[in-house]
C-alpha positions in Angstrom: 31.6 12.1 43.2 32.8 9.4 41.0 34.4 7.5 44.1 31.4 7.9 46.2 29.4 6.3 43.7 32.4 3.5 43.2 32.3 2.8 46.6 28.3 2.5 46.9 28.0 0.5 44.2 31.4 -2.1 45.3 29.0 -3.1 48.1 26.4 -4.6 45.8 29.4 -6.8 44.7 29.0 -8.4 48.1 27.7 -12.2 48.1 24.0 -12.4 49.7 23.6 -15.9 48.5 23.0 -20.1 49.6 26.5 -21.7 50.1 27.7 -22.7 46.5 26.2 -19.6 45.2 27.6 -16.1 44.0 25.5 -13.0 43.8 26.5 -10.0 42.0 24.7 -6.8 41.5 25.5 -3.7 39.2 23.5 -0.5 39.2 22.8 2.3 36.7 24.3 5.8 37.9 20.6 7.2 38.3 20.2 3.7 40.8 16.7 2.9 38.5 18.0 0.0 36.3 19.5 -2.6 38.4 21.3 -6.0 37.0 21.8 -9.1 38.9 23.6 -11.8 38.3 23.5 -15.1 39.9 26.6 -18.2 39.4 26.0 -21.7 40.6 25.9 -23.9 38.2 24.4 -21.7 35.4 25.2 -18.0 35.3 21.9 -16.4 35.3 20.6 -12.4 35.0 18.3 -10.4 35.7 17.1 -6.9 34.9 14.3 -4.7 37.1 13.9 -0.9 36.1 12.3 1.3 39.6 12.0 -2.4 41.7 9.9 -3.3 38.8 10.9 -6.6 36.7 11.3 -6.2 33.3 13.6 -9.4 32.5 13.2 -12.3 35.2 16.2 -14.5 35.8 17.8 -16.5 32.9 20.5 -18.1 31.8 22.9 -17.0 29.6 26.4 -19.3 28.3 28.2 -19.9 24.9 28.8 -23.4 23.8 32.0 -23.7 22.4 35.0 -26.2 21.0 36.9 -25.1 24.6 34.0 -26.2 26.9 30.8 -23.7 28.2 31.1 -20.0 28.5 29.3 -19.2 31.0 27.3 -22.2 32.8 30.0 -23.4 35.7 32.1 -19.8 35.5 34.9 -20.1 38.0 35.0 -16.1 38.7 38.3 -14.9 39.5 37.6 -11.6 40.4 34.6 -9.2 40.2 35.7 -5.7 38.9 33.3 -3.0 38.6 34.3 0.7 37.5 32.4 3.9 36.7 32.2 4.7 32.7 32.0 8.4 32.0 33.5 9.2 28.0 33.0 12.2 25.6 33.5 11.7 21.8 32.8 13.5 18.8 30.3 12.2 16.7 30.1 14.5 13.2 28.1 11.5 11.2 25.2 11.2 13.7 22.1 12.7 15.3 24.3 14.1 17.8 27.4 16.1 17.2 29.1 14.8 20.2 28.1 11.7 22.6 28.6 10.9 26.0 28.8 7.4 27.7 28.2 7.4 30.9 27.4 3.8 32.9 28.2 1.3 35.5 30.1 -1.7 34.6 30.5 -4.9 36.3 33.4 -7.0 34.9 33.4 -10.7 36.0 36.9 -12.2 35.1 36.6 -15.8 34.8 39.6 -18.5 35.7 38.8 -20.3 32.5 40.2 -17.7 30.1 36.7 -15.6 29.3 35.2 -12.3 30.9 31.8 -11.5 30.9 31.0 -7.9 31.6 27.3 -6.3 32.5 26.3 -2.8 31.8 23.6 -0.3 33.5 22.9 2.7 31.9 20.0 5.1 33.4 18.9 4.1 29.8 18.7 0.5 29.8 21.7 -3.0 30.0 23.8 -4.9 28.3 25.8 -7.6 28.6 28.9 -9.5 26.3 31.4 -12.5 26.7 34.6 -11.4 26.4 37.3 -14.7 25.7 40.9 -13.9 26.3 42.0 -17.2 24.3 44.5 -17.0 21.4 43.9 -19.5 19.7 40.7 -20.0 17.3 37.5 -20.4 19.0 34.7 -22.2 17.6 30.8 -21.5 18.7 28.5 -24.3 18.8 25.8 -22.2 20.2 24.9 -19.6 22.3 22.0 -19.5 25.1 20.6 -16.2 25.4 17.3 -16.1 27.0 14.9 -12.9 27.8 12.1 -13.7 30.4 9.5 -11.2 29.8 6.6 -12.8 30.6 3.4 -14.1 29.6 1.4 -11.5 30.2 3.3 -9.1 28.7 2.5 -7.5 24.6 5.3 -6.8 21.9 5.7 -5.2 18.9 6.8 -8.4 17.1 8.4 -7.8 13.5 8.2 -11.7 12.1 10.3 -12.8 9.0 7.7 -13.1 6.5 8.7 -16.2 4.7 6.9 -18.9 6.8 8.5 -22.8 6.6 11.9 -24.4 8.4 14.7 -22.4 10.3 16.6 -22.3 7.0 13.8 -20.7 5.1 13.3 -17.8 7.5 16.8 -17.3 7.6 16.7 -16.0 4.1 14.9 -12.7 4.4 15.0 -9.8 3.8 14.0 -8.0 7.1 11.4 -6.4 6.4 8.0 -6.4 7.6 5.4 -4.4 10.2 4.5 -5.3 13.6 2.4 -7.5 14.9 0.8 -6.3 18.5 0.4 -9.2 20.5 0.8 -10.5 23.4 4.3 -12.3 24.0 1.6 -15.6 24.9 0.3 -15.7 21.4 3.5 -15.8 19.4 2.8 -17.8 16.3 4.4 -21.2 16.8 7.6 -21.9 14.7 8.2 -18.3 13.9 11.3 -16.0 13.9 11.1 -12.2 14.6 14.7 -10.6 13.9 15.3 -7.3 15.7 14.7 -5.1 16.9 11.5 -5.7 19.0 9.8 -3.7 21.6 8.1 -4.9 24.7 5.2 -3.4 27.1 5.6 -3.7 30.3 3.9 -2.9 33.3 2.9 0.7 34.2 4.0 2.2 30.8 7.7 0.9 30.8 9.0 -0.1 27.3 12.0 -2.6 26.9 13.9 -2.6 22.9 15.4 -5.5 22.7 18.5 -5.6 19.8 22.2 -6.0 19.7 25.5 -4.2 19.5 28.7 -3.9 17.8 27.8 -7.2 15.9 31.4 -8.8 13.9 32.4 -11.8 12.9 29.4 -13.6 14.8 25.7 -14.0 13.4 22.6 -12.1 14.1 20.2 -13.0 16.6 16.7 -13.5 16.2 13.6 -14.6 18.8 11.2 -17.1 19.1 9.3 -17.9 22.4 9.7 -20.6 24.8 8.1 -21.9 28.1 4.9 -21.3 26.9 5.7 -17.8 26.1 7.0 -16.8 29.1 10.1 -16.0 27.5 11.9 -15.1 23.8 15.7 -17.1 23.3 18.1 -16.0 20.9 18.2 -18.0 17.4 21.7 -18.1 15.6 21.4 -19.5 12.0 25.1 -21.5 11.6 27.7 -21.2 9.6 27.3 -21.8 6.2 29.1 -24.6 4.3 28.1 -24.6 0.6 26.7 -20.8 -0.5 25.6 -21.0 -4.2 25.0 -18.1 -6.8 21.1 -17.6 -7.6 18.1 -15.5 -6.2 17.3 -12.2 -8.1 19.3 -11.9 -11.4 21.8 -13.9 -10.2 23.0 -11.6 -7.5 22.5 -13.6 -3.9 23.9 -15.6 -2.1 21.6 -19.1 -1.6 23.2 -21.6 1.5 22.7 -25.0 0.7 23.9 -26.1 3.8 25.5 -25.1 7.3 28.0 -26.6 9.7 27.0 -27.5 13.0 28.9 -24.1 14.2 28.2 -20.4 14.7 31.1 -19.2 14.3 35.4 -19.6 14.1 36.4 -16.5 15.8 40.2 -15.8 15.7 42.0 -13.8 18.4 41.0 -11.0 19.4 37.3 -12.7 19.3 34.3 -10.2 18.9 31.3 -11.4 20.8 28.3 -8.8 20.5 26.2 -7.0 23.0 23.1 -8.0 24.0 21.1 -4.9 24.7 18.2 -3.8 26.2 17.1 -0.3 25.9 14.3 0.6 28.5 12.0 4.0 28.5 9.2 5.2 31.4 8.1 7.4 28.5 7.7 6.0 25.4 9.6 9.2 23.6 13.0 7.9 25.4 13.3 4.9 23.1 13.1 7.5 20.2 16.2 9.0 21.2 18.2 6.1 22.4 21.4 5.6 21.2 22.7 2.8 23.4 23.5 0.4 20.0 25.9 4.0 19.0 27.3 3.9 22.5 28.0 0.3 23.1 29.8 -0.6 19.1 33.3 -0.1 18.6 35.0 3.5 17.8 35.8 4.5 14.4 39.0 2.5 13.1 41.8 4.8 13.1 42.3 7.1 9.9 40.8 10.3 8.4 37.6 10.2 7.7 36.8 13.6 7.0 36.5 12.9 3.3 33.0 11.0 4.6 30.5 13.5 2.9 26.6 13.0 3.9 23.8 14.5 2.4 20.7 13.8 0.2 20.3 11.3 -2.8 17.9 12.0 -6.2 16.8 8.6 -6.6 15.4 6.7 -9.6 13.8 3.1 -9.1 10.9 4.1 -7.1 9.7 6.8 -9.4 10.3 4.3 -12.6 12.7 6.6 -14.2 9.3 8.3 -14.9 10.1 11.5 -16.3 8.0 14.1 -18.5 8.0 17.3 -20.7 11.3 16.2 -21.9 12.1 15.5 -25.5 13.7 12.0 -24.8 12.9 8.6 -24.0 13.1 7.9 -20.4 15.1 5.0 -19.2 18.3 3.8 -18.1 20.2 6.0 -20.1 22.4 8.9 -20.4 19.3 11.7 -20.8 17.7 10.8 -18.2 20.6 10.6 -15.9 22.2 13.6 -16.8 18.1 15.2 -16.4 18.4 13.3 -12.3 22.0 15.7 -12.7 20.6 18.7 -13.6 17.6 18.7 -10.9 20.1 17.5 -7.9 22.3 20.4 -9.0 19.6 23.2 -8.8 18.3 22.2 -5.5 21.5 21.6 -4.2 21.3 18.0 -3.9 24.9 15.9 -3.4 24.1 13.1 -5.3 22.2 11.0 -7.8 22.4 7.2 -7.7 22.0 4.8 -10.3 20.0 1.7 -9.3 19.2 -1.6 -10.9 19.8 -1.4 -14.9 23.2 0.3 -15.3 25.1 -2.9 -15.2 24.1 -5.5 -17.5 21.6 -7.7 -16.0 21.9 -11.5 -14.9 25.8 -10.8 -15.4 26.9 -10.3 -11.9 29.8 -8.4 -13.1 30.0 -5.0 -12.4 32.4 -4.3 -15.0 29.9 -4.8 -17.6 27.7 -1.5 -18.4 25.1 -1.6 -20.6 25.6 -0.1 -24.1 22.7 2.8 -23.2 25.1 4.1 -20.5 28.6 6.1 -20.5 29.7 6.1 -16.8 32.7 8.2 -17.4 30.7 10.3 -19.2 28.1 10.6 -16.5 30.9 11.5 -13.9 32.4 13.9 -15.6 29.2 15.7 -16.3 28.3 15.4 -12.5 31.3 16.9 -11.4 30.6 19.8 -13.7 27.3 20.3 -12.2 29.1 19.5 -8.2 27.0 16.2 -7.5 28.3 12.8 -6.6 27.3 10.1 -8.5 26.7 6.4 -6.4 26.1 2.8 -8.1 23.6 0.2 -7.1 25.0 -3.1 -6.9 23.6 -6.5 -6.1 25.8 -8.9 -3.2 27.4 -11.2 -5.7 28.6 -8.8 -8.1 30.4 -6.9 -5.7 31.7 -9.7 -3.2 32.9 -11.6 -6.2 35.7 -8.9 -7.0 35.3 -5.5 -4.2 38.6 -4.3 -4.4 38.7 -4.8 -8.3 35.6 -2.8 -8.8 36.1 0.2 -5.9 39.9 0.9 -7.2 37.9 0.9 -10.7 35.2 3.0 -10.2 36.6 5.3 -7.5 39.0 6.0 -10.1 36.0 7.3 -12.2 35.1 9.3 -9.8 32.2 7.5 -8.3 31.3 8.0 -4.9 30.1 5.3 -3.4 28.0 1.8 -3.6 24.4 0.7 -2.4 25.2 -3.1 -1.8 21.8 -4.6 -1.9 20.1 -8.6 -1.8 22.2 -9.6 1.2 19.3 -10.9 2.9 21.2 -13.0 5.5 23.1 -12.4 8.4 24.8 -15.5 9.6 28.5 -15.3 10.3 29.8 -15.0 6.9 27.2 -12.2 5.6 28.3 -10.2 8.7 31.7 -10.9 7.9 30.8 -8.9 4.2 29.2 -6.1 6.0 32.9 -5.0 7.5 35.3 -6.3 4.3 33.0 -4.1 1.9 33.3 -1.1 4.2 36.8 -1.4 4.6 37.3 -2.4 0.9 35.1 0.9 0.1 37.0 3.4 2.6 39.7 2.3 1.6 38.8 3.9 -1.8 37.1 6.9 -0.1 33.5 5.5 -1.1 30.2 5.6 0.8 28.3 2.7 1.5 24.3 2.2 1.3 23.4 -1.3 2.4 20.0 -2.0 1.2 18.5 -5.9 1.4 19.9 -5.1 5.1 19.6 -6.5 8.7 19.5 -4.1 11.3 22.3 -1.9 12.2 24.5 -2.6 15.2 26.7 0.3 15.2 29.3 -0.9 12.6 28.5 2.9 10.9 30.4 3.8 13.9 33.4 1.5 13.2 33.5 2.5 9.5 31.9 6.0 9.2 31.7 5.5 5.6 28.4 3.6 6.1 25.8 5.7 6.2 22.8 3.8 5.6 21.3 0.3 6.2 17.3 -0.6 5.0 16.2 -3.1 7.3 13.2 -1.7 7.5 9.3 -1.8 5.6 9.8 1.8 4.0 8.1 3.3 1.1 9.5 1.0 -1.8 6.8 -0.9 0.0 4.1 1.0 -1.8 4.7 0.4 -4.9 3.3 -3.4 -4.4 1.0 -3.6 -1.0 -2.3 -3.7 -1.0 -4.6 -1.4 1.6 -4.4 -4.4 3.8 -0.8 -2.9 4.6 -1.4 0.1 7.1 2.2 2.1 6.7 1.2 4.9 8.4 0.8 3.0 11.3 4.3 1.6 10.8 5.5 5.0 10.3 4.7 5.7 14.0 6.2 2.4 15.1 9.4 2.2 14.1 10.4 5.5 15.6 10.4 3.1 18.9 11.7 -0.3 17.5 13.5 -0.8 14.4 14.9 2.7 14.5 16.3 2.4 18.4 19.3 0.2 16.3 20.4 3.3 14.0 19.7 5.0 10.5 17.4 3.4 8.0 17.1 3.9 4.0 13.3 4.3 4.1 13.3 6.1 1.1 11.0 9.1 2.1 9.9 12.0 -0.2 6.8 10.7 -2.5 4.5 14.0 -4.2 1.5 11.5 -4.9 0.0 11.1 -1.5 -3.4 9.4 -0.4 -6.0 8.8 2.5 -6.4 5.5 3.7 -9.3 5.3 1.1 -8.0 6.2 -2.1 -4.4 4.8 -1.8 -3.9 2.2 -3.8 -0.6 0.3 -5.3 1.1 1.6 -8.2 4.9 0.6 -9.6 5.3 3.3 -12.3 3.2 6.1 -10.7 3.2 4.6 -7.1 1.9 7.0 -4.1 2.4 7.1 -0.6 -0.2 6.8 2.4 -0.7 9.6 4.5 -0.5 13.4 4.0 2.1 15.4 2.1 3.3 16.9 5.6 3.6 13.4 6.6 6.2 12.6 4.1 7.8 16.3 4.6 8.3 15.6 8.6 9.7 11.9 7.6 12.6 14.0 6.6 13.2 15.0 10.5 11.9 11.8 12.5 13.3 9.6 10.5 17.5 8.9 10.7 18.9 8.8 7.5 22.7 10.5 7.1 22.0 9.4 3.4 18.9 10.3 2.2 16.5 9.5 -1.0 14.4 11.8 -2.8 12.3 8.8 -3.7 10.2 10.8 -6.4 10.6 12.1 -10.0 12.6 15.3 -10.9 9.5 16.2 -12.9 7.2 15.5 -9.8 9.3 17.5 -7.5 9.4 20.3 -10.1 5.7 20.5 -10.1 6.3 20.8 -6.3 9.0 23.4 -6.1 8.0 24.4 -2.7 8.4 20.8 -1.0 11.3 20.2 -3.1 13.0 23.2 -2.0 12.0 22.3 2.1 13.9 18.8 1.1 16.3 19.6 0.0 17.1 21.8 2.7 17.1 19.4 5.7 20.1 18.3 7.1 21.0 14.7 7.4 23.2 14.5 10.4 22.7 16.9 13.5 24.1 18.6 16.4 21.5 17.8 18.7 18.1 15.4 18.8 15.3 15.4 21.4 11.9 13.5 21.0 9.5 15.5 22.7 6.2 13.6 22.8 5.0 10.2 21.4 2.7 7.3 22.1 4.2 3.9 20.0 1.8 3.3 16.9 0.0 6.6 17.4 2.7 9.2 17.0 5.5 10.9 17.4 7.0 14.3 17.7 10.9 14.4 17.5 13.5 17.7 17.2 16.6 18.0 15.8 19.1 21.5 15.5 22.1 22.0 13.1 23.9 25.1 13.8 21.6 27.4 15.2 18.1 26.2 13.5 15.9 23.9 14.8 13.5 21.6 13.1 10.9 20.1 14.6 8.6 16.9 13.0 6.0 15.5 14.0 4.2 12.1 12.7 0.1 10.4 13.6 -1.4 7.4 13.4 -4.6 7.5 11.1 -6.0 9.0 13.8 -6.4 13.3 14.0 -5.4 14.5 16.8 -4.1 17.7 18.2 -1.1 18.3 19.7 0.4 20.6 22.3 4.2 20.7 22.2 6.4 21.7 25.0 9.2 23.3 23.3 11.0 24.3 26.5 13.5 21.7 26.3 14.8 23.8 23.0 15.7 26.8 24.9 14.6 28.8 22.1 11.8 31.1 23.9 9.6 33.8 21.6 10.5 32.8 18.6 9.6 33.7 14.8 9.2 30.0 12.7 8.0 28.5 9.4 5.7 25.5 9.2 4.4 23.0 6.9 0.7 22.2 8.1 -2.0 19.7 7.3 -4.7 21.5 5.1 -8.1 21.8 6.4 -9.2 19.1 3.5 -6.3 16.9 4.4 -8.6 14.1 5.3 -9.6 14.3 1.6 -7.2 15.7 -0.3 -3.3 14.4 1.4 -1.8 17.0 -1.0 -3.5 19.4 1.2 -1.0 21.5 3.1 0.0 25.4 4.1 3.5 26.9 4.5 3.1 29.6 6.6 5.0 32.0 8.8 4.7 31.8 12.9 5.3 33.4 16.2 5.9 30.2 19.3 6.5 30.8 22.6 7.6 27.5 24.3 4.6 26.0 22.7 3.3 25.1 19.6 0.1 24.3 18.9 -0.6 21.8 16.0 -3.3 19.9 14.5 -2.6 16.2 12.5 -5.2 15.2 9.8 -5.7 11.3 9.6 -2.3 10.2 8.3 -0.9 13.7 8.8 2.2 15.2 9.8 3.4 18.9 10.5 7.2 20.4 10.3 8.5 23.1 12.4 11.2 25.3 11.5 13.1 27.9 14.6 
């Protein structure tokens, strides 16, 4: 079957073009999504999904110190070969992965490949240089024509002002709906973002397998017919300042991207595509497309769930000590993460002494060795907050230190860039930290591009507007909303430290922001089923041991849930209005499901599970939910390849088989 489909797709290779031009096409096994490409004097592609066209023709090149990538290719040879691989994927939503696409290699005479991917689930392309020596990147040309007419889910960089302002962010923010026409001028929108196209099709753009190179973000061009990639250069001069000392400010850049040595790492630029909007929820094309794990063992990579203490202010009561940073407290985080069963407790912003950037200097109120050994006693992991300078001024000094300890691992947090040399951090302090058998947390994150793949030891990136967000914004900020958006946009790109679990929930009326006590939006079951939409192979318990104990029940459900999974299936969802995603570990199945502000009822098919007649557990909006968010029922019931649900405004329902 494989050559059939070899041979079918060679004669799309043939040239249909005007003298002094070269047409190339490569298909998806399925035949739906279909990629041209065009060489005269540009080298140009184009993407349709079902005839329709999703990505008009564009050009794409790289600028570089050894002439143009791209514009004025001199193709050698046009290779195209079937791609069908199994893996094993133990840290992920799946247990194991297949890759199965077309692939249409053009090998260029000037010492660069560029290769095109189909996948029934979307494209992708990358240059691929051959040269040994150095290369340097002036710039790259990526455009995306998607039209004028067309909306997107468009996640801007808050900080408005020059290119060099927006560059420093923090990559966080929710959507704006608009159509691509009435992109605010002078704006950046990092990725990933999500367009609507014609008859319900959905296309995520982001990027893959993302070293050595910087991130790309959009702004629109021609009028907003189309988005182009945005590379912020390499910087020259980075200063220490920001937040207590602990970022990295650039006060200038070279008129570069990027000095790649050999072998150079150019990144994929993908494009996932869905008929149903529930597809992009289970896309895993940024997984499929980054490099495999770097060779060693990695079984010592441990997952699991996190008692955290920043969000809840260390807020702790019925307890005959001060709460703080301090030992009592942290050995009272200990005590609750060992009774529920809970790997590990982190210590956040405090523990070092601040304005410092030295990680080596604890304050006075805290005794780490202390601490661990206590931990181990009670069979949790202990993991340290640190801020980017601290730890990039002296990784390997502080990971041989504290893994010594018996630490566990780092959340490296206030990166807030991504240009070449921030990227560059992402892989040194993972390999720094395996290296030392640590886990690795990066908050003050962009995106993911599959470099958890490449180290396993990552487990978590932020990247994303979750809960810590509540403890500031105002009602203006709708996260419930967000909540059903990112399940189809930021989250197509991998896992996200959203930070999930808050026992103070409100209604869209009586939510309001809070540091020390803060709250979330939506119902309780909305913040339970977060814990199965949401992709998190580390995951916080956001809230206060002494708020979870008041809420044994939830706690217990929480603490429960698995983190990675053998299988994942998104059943239903509408973007921005909700989402119904299930996941199995073992034998069980659990099943969330997330709404808008909206109440709805829902219907779910549950055939796809195989699980038939079947005896369950939910957790269920109350019938004063829309009053009351702490309103819920656990109860017992019987399913039958359907299960009937109802969502309060803000709600959200679990399913246990």
């Amino acid at each position: 079957m494989k050559v059939r489909i070899l041979v079918l797709i060679a004669l799309f290779l043939l040239p249909v073009a005007a003298p002094g031009q070269k047409k190339y096409r490569v298909a998806s096994p399925d035949g739906n999504v279909v990629v041209d490409v065009s060489l005269s004097r540009n080298l140009t592609w184009k993407l349709t999904f079902r005839g329709q066209v999703l990505l008009d023709e564009a050009p794409l090149s790289l600028e570089t110190d050894r002439g143009s990538l791209g514009a004025g290719m001199r193709v050698k040879k046009a290779v195209l070969r079937h791609v069908d691989t199994c893996f094993e994927t133990p840290l992920y939503t799946r247990s194991a992965e297949r890759d199965v696409c077309n692939e249409l290699v053009l090998q260029g005479r000037d010492g660069y490949d560029v290769v095109f991917r189909a996948y029934d689930e979307g494209a992708a392309y990358r240059f691929v240089p051959r040269f040994k020596e150095e290369l340097t990147v002036l710039s790259e040309k990526a455009v995306f024509r998607v039209g004028r007419e067309r909306t997107a889910y468009i996640p801007y960089v808050r900080k408005q002002g020059s290119r060099e302002t927006q560059f420093f962010n923090t990559f966080e923010n929710t959507y704006a709906h608009t159509p691509v026409s009435g992109w605010e001028e002078g704006r950046l929108a990092f990725l990933p973002l999500t367009v609507e196209a014609a008859n319900g099709i959905k296309l995520c753009i982001t990027e893959a397998d993302l070293r050595d190179y910087p991130g790309m973000y959009l702004c629109n061009q021609e009028g907003g017919r189309a988005l182009r990639g945005v590379f912020a250069g390499s910087p020259a001069q980075v200063d220490q300042g920001g937040h207590n000392q602990l970022q990295g400010l650039v006060r200038s850049r070279h008129n570069y991207l990027a000095k790649l040595t050999s072998p150079h790492k150019f990144p994929w630029r993908v494009i996932a595509i869905a008929k149903e909007d529930r597809q992009l929820a289970e896309s895993d094309l940024t997984w499929r497309l980054a490099a495999p794990a770097a060779a060693g063992d990695w079984s010592w990579v441990k997952p699991g769930k996190v008692a955290w203490d920043w969000w809840n202010d260390w807020n702790i009561s019925g307890v005959d000590f001060k709460s703080g940073v301090n030992n009592d407290t942290y050995k009272h985080y200990i005590d609750f993460a060992s009774e529920h069963g809970i790997e590990y407790v982190i210590l956040d912003e405090g523990w070092a002494v601040n304005k410092q950037a030295d990680l080596m200097q604890v304050v006075p109120e805290i005794d780490l060795p202390m601490l661990c050994d206590y931990a181990k006693q009670k069979n949790v992991g202990l993991i340290l907050w640190a801020g980017y300078w601290a730890f990039n001024r002296d990784m390997e000094g502080v990971c041989k230190h504290y893994s010594a300890m018996g630490i566990k691992g780092w959340k490296i947090d206030f990166m807030d860039r991504d240009d070449d040399q921030m990227v560059k951090f992402y892989e040194k302090a993972a390999a720094t930290a395996a290296k030392y058998h640590m886990l690795v947390d990066f908050h003050g994150a962009y995106k993911p591009t599959g470099l958890q793949r490449t180290y396993p030891n990552i487990l978590n990136f932020e990247g994303i507007h979750g809960l810590e967000q509540m403890k500031w914004s105002g009602p203006e900020v709708d996260q419930v909303t967000y909540d059903v958006t990112v399940p189809f946009t930021r989250l197509v790109a991998g896992p996200a430290d959203y930070t999930q679990g808050a026992m103070r929930n409100a209604t869209r009326s009586n939510y309001y922001p809070c540091n020390s006590e803060p709250m979330s939006q939506g119902t309780r079951c909305h913040q339970l089923a977060e814990y199965i939409v949401f992709d998190a192979p580390l995951t916080m318990l956001c809230d206060s041991p002494s708020n979870y104990r008041k809420e044994e029940e939830c706690a217990k459900f929480i603490a429960s849930v698995p983190t990675v999974w053998d299988e994942t299936i998104a059943l239903q969802g509408k973007i921005a209005e909700y989402v119904v995603v299930a996941r199995r570990s073992g034998n069980k199945w659990y099943v969330g499901a997330l709404g808008n502000w909206d109440e709805r009822d829902l219907v779910v098919d549950l055939s796809r599970l195989g699980v038939g007649a079947k005896q369950g557990e939910v957790y269920v909006d109350g019938v004063n939910a829309d009053r009351k968010a702490q309103d819920y029922k656990h109860e017992q019931v019987s399913v039958n390849g359907t299960w009937k649900v109802h969502l309060a405004p803000g709600g959200g329902a679990v399913l246990v088989l």
